[in-house]
Structure formats: structure tokens, C-alpha cells
C-alpha positions in Angstrom: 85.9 122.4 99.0 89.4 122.5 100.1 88.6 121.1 103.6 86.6 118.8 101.8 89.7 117.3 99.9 92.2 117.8 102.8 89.8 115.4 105.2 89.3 112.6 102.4 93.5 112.0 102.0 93.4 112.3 105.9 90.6 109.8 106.1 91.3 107.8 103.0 95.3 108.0 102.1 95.4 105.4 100.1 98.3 103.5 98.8 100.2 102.9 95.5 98.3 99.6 93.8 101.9 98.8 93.0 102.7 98.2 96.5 102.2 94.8 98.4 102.5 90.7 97.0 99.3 90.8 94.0 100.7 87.0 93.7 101.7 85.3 97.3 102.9 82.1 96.0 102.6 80.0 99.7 98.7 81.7 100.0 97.3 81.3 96.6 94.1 83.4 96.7 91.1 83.2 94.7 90.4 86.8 92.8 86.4 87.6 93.3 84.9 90.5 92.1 81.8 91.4 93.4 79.5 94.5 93.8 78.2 96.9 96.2 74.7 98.3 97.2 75.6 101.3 94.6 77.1 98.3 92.1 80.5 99.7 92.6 82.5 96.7 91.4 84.5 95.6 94.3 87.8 93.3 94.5 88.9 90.6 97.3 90.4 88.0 97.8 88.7 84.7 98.5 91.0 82.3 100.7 89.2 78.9 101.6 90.2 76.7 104.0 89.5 73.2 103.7 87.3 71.9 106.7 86.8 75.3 108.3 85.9 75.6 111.5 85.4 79.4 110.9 84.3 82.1 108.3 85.5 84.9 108.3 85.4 88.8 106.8 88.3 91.2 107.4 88.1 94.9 107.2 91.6 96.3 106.8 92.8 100.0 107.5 93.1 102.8 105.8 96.6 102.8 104.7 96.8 99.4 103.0 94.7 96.8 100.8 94.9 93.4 99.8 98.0 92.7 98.6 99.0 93.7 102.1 97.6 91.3 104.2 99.0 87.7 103.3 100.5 87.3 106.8 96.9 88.4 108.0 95.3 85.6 106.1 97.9 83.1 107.0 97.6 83.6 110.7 94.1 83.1 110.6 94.0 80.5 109.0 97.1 78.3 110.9 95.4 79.1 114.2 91.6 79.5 113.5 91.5 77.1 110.8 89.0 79.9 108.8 88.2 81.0 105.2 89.2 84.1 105.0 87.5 86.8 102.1 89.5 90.3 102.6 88.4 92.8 100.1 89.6 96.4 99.1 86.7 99.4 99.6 85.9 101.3 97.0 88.8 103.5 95.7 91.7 101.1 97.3 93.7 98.2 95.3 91.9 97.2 92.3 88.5 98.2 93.5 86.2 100.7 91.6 84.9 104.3 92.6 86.3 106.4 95.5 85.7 106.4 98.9 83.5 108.0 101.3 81.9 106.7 104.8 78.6 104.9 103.3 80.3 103.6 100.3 83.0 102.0 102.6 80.0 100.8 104.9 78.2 99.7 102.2 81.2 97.4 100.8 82.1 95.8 104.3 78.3 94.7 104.1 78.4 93.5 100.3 81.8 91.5 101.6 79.4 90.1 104.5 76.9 88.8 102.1 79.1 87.5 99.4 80.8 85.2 101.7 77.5 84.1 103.1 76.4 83.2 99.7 79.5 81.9 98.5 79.4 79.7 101.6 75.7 78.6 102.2 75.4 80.3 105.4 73.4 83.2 106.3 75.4 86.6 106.8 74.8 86.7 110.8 77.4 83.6 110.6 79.9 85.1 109.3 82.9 86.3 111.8 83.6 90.3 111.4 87.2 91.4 112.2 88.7 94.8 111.0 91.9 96.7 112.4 91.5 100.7 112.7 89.3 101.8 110.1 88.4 98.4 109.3 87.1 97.6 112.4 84.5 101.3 112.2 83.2 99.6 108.8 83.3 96.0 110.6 80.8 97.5 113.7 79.3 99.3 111.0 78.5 95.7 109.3 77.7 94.1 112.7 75.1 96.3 113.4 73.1 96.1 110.1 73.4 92.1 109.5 74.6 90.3 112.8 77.6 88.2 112.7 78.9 85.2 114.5 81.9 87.8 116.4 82.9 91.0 115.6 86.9 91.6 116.2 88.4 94.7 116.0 92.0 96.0 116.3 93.4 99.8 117.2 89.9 101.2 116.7 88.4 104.1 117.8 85.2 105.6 119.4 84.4 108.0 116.3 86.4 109.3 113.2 85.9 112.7 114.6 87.2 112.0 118.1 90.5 110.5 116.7 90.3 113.3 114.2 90.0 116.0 117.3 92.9 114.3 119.3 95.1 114.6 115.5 93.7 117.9 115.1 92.8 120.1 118.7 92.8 123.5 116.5 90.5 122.6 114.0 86.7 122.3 114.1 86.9 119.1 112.5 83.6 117.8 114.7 81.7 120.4 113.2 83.0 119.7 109.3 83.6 116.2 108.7 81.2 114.1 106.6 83.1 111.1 107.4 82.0 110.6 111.1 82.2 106.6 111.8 79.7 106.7 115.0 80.9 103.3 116.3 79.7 104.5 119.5 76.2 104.7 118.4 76.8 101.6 115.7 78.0 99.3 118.5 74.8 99.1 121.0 72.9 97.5 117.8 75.2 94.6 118.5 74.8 92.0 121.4 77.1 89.1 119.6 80.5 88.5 121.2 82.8 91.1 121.1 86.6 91.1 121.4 88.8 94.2 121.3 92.3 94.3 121.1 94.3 98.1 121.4 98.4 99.1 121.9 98.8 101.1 124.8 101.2 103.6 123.3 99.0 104.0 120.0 99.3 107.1 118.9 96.8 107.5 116.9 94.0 106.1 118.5 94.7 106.5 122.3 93.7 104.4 124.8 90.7 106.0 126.3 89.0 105.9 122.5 89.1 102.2 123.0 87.9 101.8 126.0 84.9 104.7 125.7 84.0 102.5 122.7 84.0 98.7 124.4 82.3 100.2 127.8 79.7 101.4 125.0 79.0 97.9 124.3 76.2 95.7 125.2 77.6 92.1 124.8 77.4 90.0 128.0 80.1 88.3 126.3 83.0 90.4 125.2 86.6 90.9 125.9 89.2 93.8 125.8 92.8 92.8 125.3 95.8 95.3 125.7 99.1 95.2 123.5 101.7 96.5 125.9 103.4 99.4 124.7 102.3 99.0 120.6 101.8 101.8 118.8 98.8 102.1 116.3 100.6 100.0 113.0 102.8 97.5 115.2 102.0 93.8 114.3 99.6 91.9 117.0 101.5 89.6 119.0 100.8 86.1 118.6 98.6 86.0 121.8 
């Protein structure tokens, strides 16, 4: 039991609701509450853009939720001209339940499909980009319902590699539930595929990334490296 607890506020340390912008005046989200395979009800934020070239869904990591990412959403959107939906999993921000791998799974796909519907398009459409644990629930996603590109930032090869690497004195590949197999998750998809990593990220280290996007079966994908950024630094604007 106690190993039990100790990997889910490893896996999952989730922050204060209090923190982050609830209200960013310049972004002016849409509250949507929607629900999960398990109808967990789920929050997000619904940001449209008007004449969108793209749509997407974006998975964010571990340590944050929504009322985080308003810089996210507004970079997207000044560059990629997209709608934007970013949701909390279950357990984070104002979302219901508490988190565990096939919840979390479960709600990047439930995110998928509401913005499909919501936007009249079918889930394969939809644009998948998540950053560090995001981007394991993103592939996750990808794998079950297609999508249009699948983007993901400081990610790694499995939860229990980057676990091992955090952790070389524990058996942590033998005990965690919480596994993230993008590895295995990732030949299911043959879309475009663009991966972006920091070459002094601690957390996830390099040769993660690239064991995960050689894994990979897209004839079209890209790996991009952020010179010397560590695992929470800001993307550059490139």
C-alpha cells in the first residue's frame, strides 16, 4: 500500500487549484464540462478561434492544469491560427475523481471526441499535442482514434524507464501500475509525428526521446532538439 501511495504523488503531484489565472482576461475561455468513458466529469477549457485553420487537443504535464496554460493557448493560436480545447485529467483543477493511467488515457480520449463533436469533424482530425505526461496520454489517444498530428514535448519512452533513471535502487519496473508504454502505443500510429526534447532535461534524458521517436513508424515525422533546456524550460519560439 505504501509504495502504492508513494508512486501516485510521484506520478501524479498535482497542484494547488488555487494556483494559475481561472480568469485570463486577454484569452477569454469557454468553461466545458464534459465526461469520460467511466462518466468521471471532466473540466477544460474550450478556446475557438475564428476561421481555424487547425484543431487542436492539448495534453498537459503532470505538475500543472488549466489555469496554467494561457501562454500555451495563446501561442497556438497567434501562430497556428487553431482552436485550442485543454482539459484537466481526472483529479487535477476542477476535474472529478483521482488519477490513475487508464483514467488519464481515458480522458485524453473523451477530450479527443468532444472537440470532434463540438466541431463537426471526426476525432482522427483532430491535432494531438501533449508536453511530458501529456504527450504519454496524447500517443495513448493517437493510437486508439487517429488524429490529424500528434505533437509531443519532453516525453519519454515509458513511465517506468524515466521512473528507473529517477529511481536506480528501486524495483520500480517490477511495481508500478502506472506504466505509460508509449513505446508499444506509438507503432499503432502512422500520422505525422513531431517531437520536440531539451538536451539537458533532467528528467526525461535524451536517449528516452530518441528510443521513443526511432520506435515510430511515420514516414513523415520530425525530432527537434532544444539546446541545453531542461525538462520545465519554456519552448523557444522556433
Amino acid at each position: 500500500m505504501l509504495i502504492r501511495i508513494i508512486e501516485r504523488s510521484l506520478v501524479y503531484p498535482r497542484p494547488s487549484r488555487e494556483r494559475g489565472d481561472w480568469r485570463p482576461r486577454w484569452l477569454r475561455p469557454q468553461n466545458v464540462w464534459f465526461r469520460s468513458a467511466d462518466n468521471t466529469k471532466l473540466h477544460g477549457w474550450y478556446v475557438p478561434y475564428q476561421d481555424a485553420r487547425r484543431l487542436i487537443v492539448y495534453s498537459h504535464g503532470n505538475r500543472e492544469h488549466v489555469a496554467d496554460q494561457a501562454s500555451v493557448v495563446t501561442r497556438l493560436q497567434q501562430h497556428l491560427q487553431a482552436t485550442v480545447f485543454l482539459y484537466d485529467y481526472r483529479g487535477y483543477g476542477r476535474s472529478r475523481g483521482n488519477p490513475v493511467e487508464r483514467g488519464c488515457v481515458a480522458d485524453g480520449m473523451a477530450a479527443q471526441r468532444w472537440l470532434a463533436e463540438r466541431e463537426g469533424v471526426h476525432p482522427e482530425d483532430i491535432i494531438l499535442m501533449g508536453r511530458s505526461l501529456g504527450g504519454g496520454v496524447s500517443i495513448a489517444a493517437a493510437a486508439e482514434q487517429g488524429a490529424r498530428a500528434l505533437v509531443v514535448e519532453a516525453t519519454f519512452s515509458r513511465m517506468t524507464d524515466a521512473a528507473a533513471h529517477r529511481f536506480p535502487y528501486l524495483p520500480v519496473r517490477l511495481v508500478m501500475r502506472n506504466r505509460y508504454n508509449s513505446m508499444r502505443r506509438i507503432k499503432k500510429f502512422t500520422g505525422p509525428f513531431f517531437q520536440s526534447h531539451g538536451t539537458d532535461d533532467e528528467v526525461v534524458p535524451m536517449w528516452m526521446a530518441r528510443k521513443l521517436f526511432d520506435a515510430s513508424p511515420s514516414r513523415m515525422k520530425q525530432f527537434y532538439e532544444v539546446n541545453f533546456a531542461r525538462h520545465n524550460d519554456t519552448p523557444p519560439p522556433a
